[in-house]
C-alpha positions as CSV (number, residue, x, y, z in Angstrom):
1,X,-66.4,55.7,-198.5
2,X,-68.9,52.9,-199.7
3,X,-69.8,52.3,-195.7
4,X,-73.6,50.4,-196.4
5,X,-74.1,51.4,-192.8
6,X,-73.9,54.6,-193.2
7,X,-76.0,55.2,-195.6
8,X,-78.5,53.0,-194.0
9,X,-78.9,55.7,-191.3
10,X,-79.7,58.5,-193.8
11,X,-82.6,60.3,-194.1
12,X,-83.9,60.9,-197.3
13,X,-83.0,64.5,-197.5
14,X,-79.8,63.8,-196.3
15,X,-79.3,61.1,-199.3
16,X,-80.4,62.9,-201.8
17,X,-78.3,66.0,-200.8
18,X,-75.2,63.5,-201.0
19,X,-76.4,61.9,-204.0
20,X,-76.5,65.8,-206.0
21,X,-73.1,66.7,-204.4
22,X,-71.7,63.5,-206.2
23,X,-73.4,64.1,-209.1
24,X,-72.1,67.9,-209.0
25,X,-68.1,66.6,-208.5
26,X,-68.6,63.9,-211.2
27,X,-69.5,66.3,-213.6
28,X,-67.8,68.8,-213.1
29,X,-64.3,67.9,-211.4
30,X,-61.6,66.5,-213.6
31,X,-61.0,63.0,-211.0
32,X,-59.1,59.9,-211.5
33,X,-60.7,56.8,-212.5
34,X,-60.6,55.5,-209.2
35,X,-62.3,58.4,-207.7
36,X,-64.9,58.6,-209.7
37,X,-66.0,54.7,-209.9
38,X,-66.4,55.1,-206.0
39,X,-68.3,58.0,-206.1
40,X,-70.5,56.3,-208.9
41,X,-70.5,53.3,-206.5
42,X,-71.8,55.5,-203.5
43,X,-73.9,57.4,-205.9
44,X,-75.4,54.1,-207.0
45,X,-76.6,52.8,-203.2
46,X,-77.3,56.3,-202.4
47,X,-80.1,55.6,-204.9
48,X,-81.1,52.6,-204.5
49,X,-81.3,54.2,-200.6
50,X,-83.7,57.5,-201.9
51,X,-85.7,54.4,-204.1
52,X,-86.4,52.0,-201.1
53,X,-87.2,54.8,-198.5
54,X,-89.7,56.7,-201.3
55,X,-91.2,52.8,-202.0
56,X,-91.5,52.7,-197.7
57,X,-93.4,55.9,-197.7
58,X,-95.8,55.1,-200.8
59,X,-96.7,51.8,-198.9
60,X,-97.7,53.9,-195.5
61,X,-99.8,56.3,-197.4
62,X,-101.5,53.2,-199.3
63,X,-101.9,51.5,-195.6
64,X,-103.3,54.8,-194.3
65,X,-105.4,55.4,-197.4
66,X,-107.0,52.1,-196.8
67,X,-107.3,52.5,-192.9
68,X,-108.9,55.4,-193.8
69,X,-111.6,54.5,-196.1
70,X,-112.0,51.5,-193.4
71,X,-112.9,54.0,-190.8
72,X,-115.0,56.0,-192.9
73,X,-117.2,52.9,-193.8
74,X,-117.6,51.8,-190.5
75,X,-119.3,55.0,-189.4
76,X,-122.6,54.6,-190.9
């Protein structure tokens, strides 16, 4: 269940949709300990997953924020 891989070749969406199911079970299910520190454990790179791929897109928009006023200068 803790597959690094796998989570590797989510989407964001995807993620984030697992990441509110585990949530969901871990709140509301009655689980044994074992159960639930796995799910915490996916829940945990699940995150970190959703935090690295929202850093990757805030650096593209920077890049294209700066290509863009590069452009825009260049045109006089």
């Amino acid at each position: 269940m803790t597959d690094q891989n796998s989570i590797d070749n989510l989407t964001y969406e995807q993620a984030f949709a697992e990441l509110e199911n585990i949530l969901s079970r871990l709140e509301g299910e009655t689980l044994s300990l074992e159960d639930s520190l796995l799910l915490y454990e996916r829940g945990q790179m699940l995150g970190r997953h959703c935090a690295e791929l929202l850093e990757q897109a805030q650096i593209r928009m920077q890049q294209l924020q700066i290509s863009g006023s590069t452009d825009e200068s260049g045109t006089d």
